[in-house]
Structure formats: C-alpha cells, structure tokens
C-alpha positions in Angstrom: 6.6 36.1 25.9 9.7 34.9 25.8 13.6 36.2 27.0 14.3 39.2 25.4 16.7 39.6 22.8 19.6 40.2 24.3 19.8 37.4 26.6 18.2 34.6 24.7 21.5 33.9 22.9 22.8 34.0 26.5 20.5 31.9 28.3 21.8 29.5 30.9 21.7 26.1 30.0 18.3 25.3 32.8 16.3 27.8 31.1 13.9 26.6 28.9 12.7 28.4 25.6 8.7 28.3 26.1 6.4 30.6 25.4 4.9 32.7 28.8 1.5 33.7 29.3 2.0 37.3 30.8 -1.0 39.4 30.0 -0.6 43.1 31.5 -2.8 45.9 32.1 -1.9 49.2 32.3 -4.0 51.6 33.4 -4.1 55.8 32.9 -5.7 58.6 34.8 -9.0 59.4 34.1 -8.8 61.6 31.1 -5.1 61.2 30.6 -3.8 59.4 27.1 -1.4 56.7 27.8 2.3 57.1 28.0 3.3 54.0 25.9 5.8 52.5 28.0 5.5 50.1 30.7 6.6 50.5 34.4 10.1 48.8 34.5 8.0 46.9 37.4 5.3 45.4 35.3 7.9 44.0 32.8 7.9 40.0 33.1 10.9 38.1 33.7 11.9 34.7 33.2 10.7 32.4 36.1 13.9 30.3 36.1 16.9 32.9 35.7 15.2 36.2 36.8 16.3 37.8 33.3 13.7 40.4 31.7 11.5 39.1 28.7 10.0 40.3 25.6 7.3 39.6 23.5 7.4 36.1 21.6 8.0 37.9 17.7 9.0 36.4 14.2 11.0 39.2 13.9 14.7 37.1 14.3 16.4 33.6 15.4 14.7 33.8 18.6 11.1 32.6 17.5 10.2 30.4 20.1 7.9 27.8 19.1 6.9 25.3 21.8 4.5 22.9 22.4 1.9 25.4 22.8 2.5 26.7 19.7 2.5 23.8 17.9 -0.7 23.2 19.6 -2.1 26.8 18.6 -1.3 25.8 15.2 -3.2 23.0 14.5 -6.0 24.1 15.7 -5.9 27.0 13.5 -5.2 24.7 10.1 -8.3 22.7 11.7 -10.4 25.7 12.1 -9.1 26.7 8.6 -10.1 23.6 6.8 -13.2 23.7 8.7 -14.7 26.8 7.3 -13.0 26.5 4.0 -16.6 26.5 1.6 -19.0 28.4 4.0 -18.7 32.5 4.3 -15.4 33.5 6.0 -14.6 37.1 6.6 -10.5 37.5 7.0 -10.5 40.4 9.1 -6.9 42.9 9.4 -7.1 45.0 11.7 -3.7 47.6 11.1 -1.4 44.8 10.5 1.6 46.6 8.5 4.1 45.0 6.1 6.9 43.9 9.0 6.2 39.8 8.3 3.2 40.1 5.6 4.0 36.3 5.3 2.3 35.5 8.6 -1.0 37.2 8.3 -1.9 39.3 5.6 -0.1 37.3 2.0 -1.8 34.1 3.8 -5.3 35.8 4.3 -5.3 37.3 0.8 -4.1 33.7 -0.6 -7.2 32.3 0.7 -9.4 34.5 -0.1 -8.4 34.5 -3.3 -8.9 30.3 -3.5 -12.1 30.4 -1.5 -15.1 30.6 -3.3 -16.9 32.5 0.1 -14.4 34.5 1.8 -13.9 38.1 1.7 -11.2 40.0 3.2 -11.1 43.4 5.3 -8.4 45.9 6.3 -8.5 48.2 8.6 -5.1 50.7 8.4 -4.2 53.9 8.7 -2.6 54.7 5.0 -1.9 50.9 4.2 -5.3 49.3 3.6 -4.7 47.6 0.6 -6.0 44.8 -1.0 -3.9 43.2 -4.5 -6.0 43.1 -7.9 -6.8 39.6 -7.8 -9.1 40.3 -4.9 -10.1 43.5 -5.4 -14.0 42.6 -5.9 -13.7 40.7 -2.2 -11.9 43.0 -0.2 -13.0 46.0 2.1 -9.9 48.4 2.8 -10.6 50.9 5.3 -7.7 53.6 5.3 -8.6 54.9 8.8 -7.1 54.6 12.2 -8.5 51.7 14.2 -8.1 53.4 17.9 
C-alpha cells in the first residue's frame, strides 16, 4: 500500500514513502456475490498523516520502492537464477496487458531462454502465448474465478 494518488504528490514532508502491509478481508452473506467495493471503514490510511492509501501499483510516478522492495527483489533474481536449468512452470493467472513488462514479456523471455521451462496462462479472452514459445506454453482462455 502506499498514499493514494492524490495525496502522494502532496505528502507532508514527515511522511515517509514505504510500502504498508494492509491485507483485508471482506466478507459477504452467505449466498450473496460480492459487491466489489470496500467499506470506506476498511480502507487503510497512512499511520503518520491519517491520509487514505491505495495499492502500491507501477501504474505512474508514485511507484514506491523501499527497502522491502528491494529486498523482495533480490530474492526473486536469487530464486530465478536458482531454478534456471531444472523444470520451471511460469504460471499467469489473468494478468492482462496494463504493464506486460512486469510479468508476462519477462516470463515469456525466459521461457523462451530456458531449456526447461514452460509457460501457462490462465485469461478470460487474452491467453496468449507469442510464436517463439508456442510449443512451451498452455493458454487457457477461461475465467479463473
């Protein structure tokens, strides 16, 4: 999480840009679908200036990437170096085309360089996988839920 949008570029000068681990559960009636929205009570604010937060995105200028991050992120290259020549299923489950660059052109990059990996989409009308790995790829055009 991190301050929404609209106040980020307005923070005060004590808040500090950090990712927030705010995990929430919502919960319906019995037999009831879910409304999709969140009780304004159940939406996380900043623990410094009270202000209403969002979810930490690579959508804009307001990326936040702190030490937990950074931390997050070398353990992924390590786990990624690790299991670079054994079997490795790259698994996308309905991840659309708003930042391919962050999951899906990196999974299909590797499974196009490693020998042992296969790659498989799950998405409703965009399971797709590019010629180059056609023969490793499982694309499922079907609704995950």
């Amino acid at each position: 999480m991190e301050l929404s949008d609209n106040v980020t570029r307005e923070m005060p000068p004590y808040c500090i840009r950090r990712q927030i681990g705010s995990p929430i559960e919502i919960r319906c009636a019995k037999g009831e679908p879910p409304k999709m929205t969140v009780p304004s009570e159940l939406v996380p604010h900043c623990p410094i200036c009270g202000k209403p937060m969002t979810m930490n995105l690579r959508c804009d200028d307001t990326f936040v990437e702190d030490e937990g991050w950074h931390n997050a992120s070398e353990r992924y290259s390590l786990f990624l170096r690790r299991h670079q020549n054994v079997k490795t299923l790259f698994l996308e489950l309905g991840t659309g085309m708003n930042t391919p660059g962050i999951i899906k052109f990196s999974f299909w990059r590797m499974v196009h360089e490693w020998p042992d990996a296969t790659y498989a989409c799950i998405n409703l009308n965009e399971a797709y996988a590019p010629d180059e790995i056609r023969k490793k790829s499982i694309c499922i055009n079907d609704d995950i839920g």
